[in-house]
N, C-alpha and C positions, 0 to 999 in steps of 0.2 A: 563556510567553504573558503578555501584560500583563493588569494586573488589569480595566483598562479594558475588552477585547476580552473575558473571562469571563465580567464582570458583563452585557456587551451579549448574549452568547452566552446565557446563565443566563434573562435578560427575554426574548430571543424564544422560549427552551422554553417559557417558562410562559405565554406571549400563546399559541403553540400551541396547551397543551393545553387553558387555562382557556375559549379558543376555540373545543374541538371541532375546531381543522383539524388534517389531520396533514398535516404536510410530507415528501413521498416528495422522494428523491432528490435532498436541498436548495433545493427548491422552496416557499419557505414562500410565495409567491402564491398557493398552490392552493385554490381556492375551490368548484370541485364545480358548477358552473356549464351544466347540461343546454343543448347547441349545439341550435340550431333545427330542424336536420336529424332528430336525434334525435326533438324534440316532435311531430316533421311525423308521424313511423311510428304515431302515435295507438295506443300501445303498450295490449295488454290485460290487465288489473286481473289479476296470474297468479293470486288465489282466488277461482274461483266465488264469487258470492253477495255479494262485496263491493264498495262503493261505493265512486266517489272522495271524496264527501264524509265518507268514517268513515276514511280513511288522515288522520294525522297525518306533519307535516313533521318526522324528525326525525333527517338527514344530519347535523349541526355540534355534535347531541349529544355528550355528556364521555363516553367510554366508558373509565375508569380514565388511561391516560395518552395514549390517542388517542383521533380523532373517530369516529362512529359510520360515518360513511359507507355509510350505504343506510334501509332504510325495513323495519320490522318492520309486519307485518298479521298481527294476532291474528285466530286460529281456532282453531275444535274439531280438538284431533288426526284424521287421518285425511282430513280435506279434502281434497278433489284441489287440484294444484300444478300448472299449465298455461302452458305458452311464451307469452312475451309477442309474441312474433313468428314469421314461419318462421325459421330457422338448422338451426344443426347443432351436437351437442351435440361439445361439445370435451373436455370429463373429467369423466369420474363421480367423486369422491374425498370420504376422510374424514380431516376434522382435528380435531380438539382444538378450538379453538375455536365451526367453522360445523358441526360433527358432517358428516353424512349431507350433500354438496352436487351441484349440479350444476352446471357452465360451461356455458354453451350463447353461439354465437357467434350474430350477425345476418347475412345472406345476404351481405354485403357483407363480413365477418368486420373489421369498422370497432369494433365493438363487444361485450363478453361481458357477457352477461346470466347474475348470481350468483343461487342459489338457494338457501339453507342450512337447518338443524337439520329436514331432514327426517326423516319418520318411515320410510319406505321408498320406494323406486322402482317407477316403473309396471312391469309384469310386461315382463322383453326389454329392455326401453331398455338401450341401450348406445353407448360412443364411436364416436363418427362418422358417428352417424345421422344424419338428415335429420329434419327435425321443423316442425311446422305449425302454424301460430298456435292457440290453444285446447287442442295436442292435452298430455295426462294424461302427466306425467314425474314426477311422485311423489306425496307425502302429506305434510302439514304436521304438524308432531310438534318433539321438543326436545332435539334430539342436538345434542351438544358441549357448550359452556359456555351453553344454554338453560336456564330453571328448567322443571322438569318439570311444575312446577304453572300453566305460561303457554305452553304452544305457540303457534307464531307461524313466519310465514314471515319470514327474513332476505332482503331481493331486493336486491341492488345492480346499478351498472352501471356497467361500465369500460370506457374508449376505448382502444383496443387500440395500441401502439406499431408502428412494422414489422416487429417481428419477431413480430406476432403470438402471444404469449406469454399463454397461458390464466390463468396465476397472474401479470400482472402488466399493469397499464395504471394512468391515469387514473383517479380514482375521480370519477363524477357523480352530481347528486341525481336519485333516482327517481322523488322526490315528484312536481315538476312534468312529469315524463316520462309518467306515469301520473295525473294529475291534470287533463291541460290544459284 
């Protein structure tokens, strides 16, 4: 490989990360950019009790060598975790980084609505439910790579490709999704 193309390759890693974007799939355009559709469903605030005015914008955040891509809202463990839309939950699962998550699709399955480091799930919720704006799918807490001393919900939101794939879309800002 010439040294030219390494050093070009080497500058847009680091425009990447020191920018918070992360480029899926060789896409370094990707900007996280909430489509108007989206802002139209006047999506609801998933923690009881909190305003749009106390969420912070903070999608393009450094998260070690990617962007942050979604929106953390601190709370007291145990807070109820509520759908920001009707859908239907697509996967219950636990990883290493979101701990305790949930997928949930939007009725249109256009879009997955991420839920992570929660503390437990509402009592029964299960894959392939159907689920209702407002209604209780877990508790806010600090599972996976959370600090235990900050619970917080992780919420992101991905544009679903055609194959509808729960672990993989689009990543977009939640901020203005929930903030409009």
């Amino acid at each position: 490989m010439p040294v030219a193309a390494i050093v070009t390759a080497a500058l847009m890693s680091a425009v990447s990360v020191s920018s918070g974007i992360n480029a899926r799939a060789g896409d370094s355009t990707h900007i996280g950019k909430a489509p108007d559709d989206l802002i139209a469903k006047h999506l609801t605030i998933p923690v009881p009790g909190i305003e749009a005015k106390q969420l912070k914008p903070m999608f393009f955040d450094a998260r070690g060598r990617r962007g942050h891509e979604a929106i953390d809202i601190m709370a007291p463990r145990g807070r109820p975790v509520v759908a920001v839309e009707d859908g239907t939950i697509a996967k219950l699962f636990t990883s290493v980084p979101g701990g305790l998550t949930v997928y949930q699709f939007d009725p249109a399955e256009k879009y997955t609505y991420y839920y992570a480091h929660l503390d437990h799930y509402a009592d029964g919720l299960a894959e392939g439910d159907k689920v209702k704006r407002g209604q209780i799918l877990g508790y806010v807490g600090s599972t996976g790579n959370a600090s235990a001393s900050a619970p917080h919900l992780h919420f992101a939101i991905f544009k679903l490709g055609p194959e509808k794939r729960w672990w993989k879309g689009d990543a977009l800002d939640p901020y203005r999704a929930l903030t409009r």
